[in-house]
C-alpha positions as CSV (number, residue, x, y, z in Angstrom):
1,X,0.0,0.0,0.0
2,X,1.2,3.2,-1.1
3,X,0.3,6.2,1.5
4,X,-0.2,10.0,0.0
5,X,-0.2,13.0,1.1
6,X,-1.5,16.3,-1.2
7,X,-1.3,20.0,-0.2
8,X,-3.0,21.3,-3.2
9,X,-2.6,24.7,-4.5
10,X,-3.4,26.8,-7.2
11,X,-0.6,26.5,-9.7
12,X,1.3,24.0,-7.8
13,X,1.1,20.8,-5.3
14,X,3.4,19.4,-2.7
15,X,3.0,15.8,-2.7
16,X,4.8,13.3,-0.2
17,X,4.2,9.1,-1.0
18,X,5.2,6.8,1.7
19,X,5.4,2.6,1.7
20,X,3.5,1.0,4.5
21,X,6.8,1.3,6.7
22,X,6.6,5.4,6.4
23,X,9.7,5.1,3.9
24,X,9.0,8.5,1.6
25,X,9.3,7.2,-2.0
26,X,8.3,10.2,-3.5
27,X,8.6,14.1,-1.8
28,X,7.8,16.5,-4.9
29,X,6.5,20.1,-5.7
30,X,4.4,19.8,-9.2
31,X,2.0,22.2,-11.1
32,X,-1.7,21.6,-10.1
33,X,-2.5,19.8,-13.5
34,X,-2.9,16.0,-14.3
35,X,1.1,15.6,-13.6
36,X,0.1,15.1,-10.0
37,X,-2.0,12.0,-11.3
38,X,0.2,10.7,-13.4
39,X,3.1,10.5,-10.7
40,X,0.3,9.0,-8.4
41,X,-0.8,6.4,-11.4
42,X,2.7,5.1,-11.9
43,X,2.7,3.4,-8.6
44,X,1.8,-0.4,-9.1
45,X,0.6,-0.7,-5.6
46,X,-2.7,0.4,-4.5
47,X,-2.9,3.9,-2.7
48,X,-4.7,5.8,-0.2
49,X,-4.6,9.9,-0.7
50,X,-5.2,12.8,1.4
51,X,-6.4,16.0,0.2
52,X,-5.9,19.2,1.9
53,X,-9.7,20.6,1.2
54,X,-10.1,23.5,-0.2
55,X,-11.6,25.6,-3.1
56,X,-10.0,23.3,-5.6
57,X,-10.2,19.9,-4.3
58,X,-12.7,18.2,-6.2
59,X,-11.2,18.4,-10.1
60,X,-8.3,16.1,-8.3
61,X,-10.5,14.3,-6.0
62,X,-12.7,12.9,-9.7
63,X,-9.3,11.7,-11.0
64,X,-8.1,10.3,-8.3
65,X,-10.8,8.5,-6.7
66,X,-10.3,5.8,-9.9
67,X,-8.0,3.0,-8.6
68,X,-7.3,4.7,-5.1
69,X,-8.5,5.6,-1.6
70,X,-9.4,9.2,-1.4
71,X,-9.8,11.2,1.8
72,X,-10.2,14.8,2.1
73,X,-8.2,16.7,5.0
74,X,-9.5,19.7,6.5
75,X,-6.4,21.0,8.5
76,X,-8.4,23.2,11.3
77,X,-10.1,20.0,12.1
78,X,-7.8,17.5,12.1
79,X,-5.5,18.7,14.5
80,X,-2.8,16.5,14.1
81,X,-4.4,13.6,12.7
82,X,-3.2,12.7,9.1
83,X,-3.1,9.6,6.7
84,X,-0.5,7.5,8.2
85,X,0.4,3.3,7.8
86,X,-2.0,2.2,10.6
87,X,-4.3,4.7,11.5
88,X,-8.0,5.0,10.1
């Protein structure tokens, strides 16, 4: 299982992708276009991904939520709690 982690923006994304053992296999800034999906597509494993919710969430969110786990984060609210290997 591949664990990811998206703090979307408008013209770019910071993404972080971690094995089950929290190993980061991937740590990137991209543009905010389908080169965020690609990158995520190209893992053979399945994946869960968080999204930091905002204004622009849900173009990403559609493409995504084909062949992975998708999760919305809303930072205020989650007060430390993120998508991590073991936790639900």
């Amino acid at each position: 299982m591949i664990y990811a982690g998206l703090d979307l923006h408008r013209r770019f994304s910071f993404l972080t992708a971690m094995d089950a053992e929290g190993k980061i296999l991937r740590q990137r800034k991209l543009p905010s276009n389908g080169e965020v999906v690609e990158l995520l597509k190209g893992f053979a494993e399945p994946k869960e991904v968080a999204i930091e919710a905002n204004p622009s969430w849900y173009w990403l969110y559609y493409l995504l939520e084909e062949g992975s786990g998708v999760r919305l984060s809303h930072p205020p609210e989650d007060q430390g709690h993120c998508l991590c290997p073991g936790e639900d």
